[in-house]
PLY file of the C-alpha trace (Angstrom):
ply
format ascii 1.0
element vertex 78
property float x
property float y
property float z
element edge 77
property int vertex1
property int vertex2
end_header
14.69 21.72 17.48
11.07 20.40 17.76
9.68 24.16 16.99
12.27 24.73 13.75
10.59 25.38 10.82
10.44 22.75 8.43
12.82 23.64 5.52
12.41 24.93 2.19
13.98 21.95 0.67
11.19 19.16 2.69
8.41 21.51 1.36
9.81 21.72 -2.40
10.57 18.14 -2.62
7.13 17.28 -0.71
5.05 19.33 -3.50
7.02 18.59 -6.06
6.44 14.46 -4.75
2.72 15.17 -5.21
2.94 16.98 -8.91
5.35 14.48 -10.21
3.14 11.86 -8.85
0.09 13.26 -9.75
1.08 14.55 -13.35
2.19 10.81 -13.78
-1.25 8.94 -12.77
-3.02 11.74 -15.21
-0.49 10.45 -18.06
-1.19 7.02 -17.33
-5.18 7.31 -17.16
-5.21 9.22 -20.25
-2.52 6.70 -22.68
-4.01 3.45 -20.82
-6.02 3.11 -24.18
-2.28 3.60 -26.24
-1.09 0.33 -24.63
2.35 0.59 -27.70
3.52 3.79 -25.73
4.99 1.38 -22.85
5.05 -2.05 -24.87
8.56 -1.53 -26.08
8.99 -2.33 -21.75
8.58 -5.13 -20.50
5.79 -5.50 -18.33
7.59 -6.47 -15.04
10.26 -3.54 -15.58
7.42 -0.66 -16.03
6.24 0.29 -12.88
9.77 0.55 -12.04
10.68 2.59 -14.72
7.56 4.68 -14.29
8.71 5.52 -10.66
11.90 7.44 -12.14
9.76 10.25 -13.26
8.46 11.20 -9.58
11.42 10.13 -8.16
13.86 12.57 -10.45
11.39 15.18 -10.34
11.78 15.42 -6.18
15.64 15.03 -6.47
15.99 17.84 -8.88
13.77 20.09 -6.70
15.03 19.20 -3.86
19.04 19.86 -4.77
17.80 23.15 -6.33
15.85 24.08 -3.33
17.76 26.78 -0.61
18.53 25.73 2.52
16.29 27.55 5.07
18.42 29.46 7.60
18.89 28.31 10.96
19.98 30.53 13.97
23.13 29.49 16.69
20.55 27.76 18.90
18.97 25.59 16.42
21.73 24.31 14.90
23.46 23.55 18.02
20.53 21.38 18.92
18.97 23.37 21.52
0 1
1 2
2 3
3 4
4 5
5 6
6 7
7 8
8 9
9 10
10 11
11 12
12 13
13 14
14 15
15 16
16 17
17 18
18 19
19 20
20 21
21 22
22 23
23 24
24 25
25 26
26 27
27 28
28 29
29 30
30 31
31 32
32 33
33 34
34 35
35 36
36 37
37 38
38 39
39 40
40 41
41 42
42 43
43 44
44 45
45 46
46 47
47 48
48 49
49 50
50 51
51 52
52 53
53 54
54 55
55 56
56 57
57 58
58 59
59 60
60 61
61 62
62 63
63 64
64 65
65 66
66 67
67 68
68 69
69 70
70 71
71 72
72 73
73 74
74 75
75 76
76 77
């Protein structure tokens, strides 16, 4: 089990983890001068609500992702 391959699904949700993340901190860094985009928030509620968009972003890809498939051995744990 320790040699498996890691699955399709870890490595889509993992990248898609990064670009959500990323994508959001580029957002934020270039509307941090538009402070009325997130006012209609209040300010202790944002960074949660910001944290959604990563969040969804690794849930979708991750359900939409195939499972990669395992032989007998593997998925009888040895």
């Amino acid at each position: 089990m320790a040699n498996a391959p890691i699955e399709r699904k870890v490595t889509a949700a993992t990248a898609a983890a990064y670009v959500g993340s990323a994508g959001l901190l580029g957002a934020l860094a270039a509307v941090q001068d538009h402070e009325r985009l997130l006012e209609w928030m209040p300010d202790g509620l944002t960074p949660f609500v910001l944290a959604l968009i990563p969040t969804a972003i690794t849930a979708v890809s991750g359900w939409t992702a195939k499972h990669t498939p395992r032989d007998d051995a593997s998925a009888a744990g040895g």
